[in-house]
VOROKE-796577 format. One record per atom (N, C-alpha, C): x, y negated, z negated; residue in three letters. Coordinates in steps of 0.001 Angstrom, whole numbers, plus 500000, padded with zeros to 6 digits. Example, Ala and Ser with C-alpha at 12.3 -4.5 7.8 and 13.67 -1.06 7.14 Angstrom:
# VOROKE-796577
513190505690492200ALA 512300504500492200ALA 513200503300492200ALA 512850502250492920SER 513670501060492860SER 512900499970492130SER 
***
This chain:
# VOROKE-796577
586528655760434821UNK 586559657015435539UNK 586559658167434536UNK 585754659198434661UNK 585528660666433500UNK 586524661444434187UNK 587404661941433655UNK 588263663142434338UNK 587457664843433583UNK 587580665516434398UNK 587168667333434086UNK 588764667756433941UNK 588973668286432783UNK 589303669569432637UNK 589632670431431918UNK 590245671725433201UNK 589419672934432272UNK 591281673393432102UNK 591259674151430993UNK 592496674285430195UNK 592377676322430431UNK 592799676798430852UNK 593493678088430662UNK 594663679069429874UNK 594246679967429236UNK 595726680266428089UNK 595161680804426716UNK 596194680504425883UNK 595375680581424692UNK 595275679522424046UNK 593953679339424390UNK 593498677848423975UNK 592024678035422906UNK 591316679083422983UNK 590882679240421617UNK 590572679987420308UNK 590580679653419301UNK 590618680287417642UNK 592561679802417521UNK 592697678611417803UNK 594029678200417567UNK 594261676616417547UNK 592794676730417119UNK 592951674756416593UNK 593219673643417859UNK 593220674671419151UNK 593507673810420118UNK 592491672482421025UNK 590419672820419823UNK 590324671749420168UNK 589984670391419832UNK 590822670971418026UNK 590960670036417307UNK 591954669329417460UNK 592734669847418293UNK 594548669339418543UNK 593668668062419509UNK 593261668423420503UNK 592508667730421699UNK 591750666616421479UNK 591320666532420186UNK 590572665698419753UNK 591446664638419049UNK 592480664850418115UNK 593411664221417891UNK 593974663548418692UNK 595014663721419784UNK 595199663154420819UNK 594641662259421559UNK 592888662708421647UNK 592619661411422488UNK 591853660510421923UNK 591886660647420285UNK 591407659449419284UNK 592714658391419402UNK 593696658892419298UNK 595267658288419309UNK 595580657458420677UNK 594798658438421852UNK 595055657665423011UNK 593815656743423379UNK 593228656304422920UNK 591838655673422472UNK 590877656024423942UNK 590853657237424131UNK 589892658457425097UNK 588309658621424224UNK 587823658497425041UNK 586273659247424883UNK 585749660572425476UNK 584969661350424567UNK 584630662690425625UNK 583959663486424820UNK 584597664727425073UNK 584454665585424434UNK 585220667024424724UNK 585525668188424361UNK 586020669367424634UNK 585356670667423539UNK 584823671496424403UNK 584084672504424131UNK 584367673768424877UNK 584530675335423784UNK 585184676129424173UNK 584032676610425353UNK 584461677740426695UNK 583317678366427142UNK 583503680001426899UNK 582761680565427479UNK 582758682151427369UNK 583897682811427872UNK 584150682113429045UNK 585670682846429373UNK 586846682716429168UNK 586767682200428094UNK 588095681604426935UNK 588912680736427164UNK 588326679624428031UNK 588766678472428630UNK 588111677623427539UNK 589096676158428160UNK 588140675325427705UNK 588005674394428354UNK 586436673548428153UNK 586309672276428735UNK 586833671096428110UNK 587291669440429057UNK 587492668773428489UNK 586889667994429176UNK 586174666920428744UNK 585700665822429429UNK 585834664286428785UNK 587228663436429563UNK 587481662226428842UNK 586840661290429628UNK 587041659981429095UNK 586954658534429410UNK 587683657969429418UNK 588230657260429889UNK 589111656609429609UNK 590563655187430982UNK 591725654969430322UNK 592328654319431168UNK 593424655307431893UNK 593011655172433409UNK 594104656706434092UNK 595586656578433571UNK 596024655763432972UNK 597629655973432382UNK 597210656798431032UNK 596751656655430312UNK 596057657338429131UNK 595159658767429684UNK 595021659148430289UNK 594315660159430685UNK 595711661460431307UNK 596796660395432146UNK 597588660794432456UNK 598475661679431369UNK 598583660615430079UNK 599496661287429165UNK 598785662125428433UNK 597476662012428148UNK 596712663077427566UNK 597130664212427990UNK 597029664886429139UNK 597111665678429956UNK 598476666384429736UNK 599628665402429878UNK 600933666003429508UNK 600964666448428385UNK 600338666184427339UNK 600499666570425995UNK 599748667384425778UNK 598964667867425945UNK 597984669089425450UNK 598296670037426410UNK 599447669849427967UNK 599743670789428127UNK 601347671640427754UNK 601857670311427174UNK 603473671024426726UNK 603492671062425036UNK 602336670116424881UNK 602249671008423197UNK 601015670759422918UNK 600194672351423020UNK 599161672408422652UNK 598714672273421466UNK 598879673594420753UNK 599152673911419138UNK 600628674536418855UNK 600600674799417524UNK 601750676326417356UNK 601003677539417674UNK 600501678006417573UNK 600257679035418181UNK 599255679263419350UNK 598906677987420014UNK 598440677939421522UNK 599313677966422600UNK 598757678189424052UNK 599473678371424947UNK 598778678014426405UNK 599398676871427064UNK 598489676585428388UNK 599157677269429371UNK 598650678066430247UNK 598817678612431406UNK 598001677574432286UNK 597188677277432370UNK 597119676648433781UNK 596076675138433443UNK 595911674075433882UNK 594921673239433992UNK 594536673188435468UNK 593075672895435678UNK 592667672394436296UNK 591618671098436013UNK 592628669664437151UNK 592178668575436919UNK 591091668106437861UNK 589448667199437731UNK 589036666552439199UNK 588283665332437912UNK 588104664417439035UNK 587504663247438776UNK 585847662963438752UNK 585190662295438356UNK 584080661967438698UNK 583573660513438798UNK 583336660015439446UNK 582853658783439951UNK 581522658219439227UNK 581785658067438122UNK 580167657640437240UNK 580916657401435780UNK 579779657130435215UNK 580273656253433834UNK 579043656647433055UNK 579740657404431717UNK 579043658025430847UNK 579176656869429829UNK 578784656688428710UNK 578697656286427721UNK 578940657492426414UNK 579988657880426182UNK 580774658624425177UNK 581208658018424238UNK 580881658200422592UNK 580780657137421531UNK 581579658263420555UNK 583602657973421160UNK 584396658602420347UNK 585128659973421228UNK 585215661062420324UNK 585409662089421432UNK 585016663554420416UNK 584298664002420758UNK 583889664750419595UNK 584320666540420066UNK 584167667713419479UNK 584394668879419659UNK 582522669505419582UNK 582804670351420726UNK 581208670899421152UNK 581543672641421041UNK 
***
């Protein structure tokens, strides 16, 4: 199952999606996360929903040191990508 999401706050020019990337090499996640124009960011994993679960807790109660999540929004998608790692876009 690919989970979406999008991260709100100050989430970029604060290493937050290199933090992101860390995390879900550790939680053995596939994807990717890439900043957008409205200073959000995207995340798009792979992975096992207990591992997706804790991803989630962690990039939202510790982002960076000097990041800050105000809000996530989480949804699912029903398809199967082939994601080789989890890279920053």
């Amino acid at each position: 199952m690919i989970t979406n999401i999008m991260v709100s706050g100050i989430v970029q020019g604060v290493g937050f999606r290199y933090a992101t990337k860390q995390r879900a090499e550790v939680l053995n996640l596939k994807g990717y996360a890439t900043n957008n124009a409205d200073g959000t960011v995207s995340i798009r994993v792979d992975g096992e929903n207990e591992q997706i679960q804790r991803f989630i807790t962690e990039i939202t109660n510790n982002p960076t040191q000097f990041g800050r999540v105000d809000h996530i929004d989480v949804s699912t998608i029903n398809t199967k990508e082939d994601y080789h790692g989890f890279s920053i876009k």
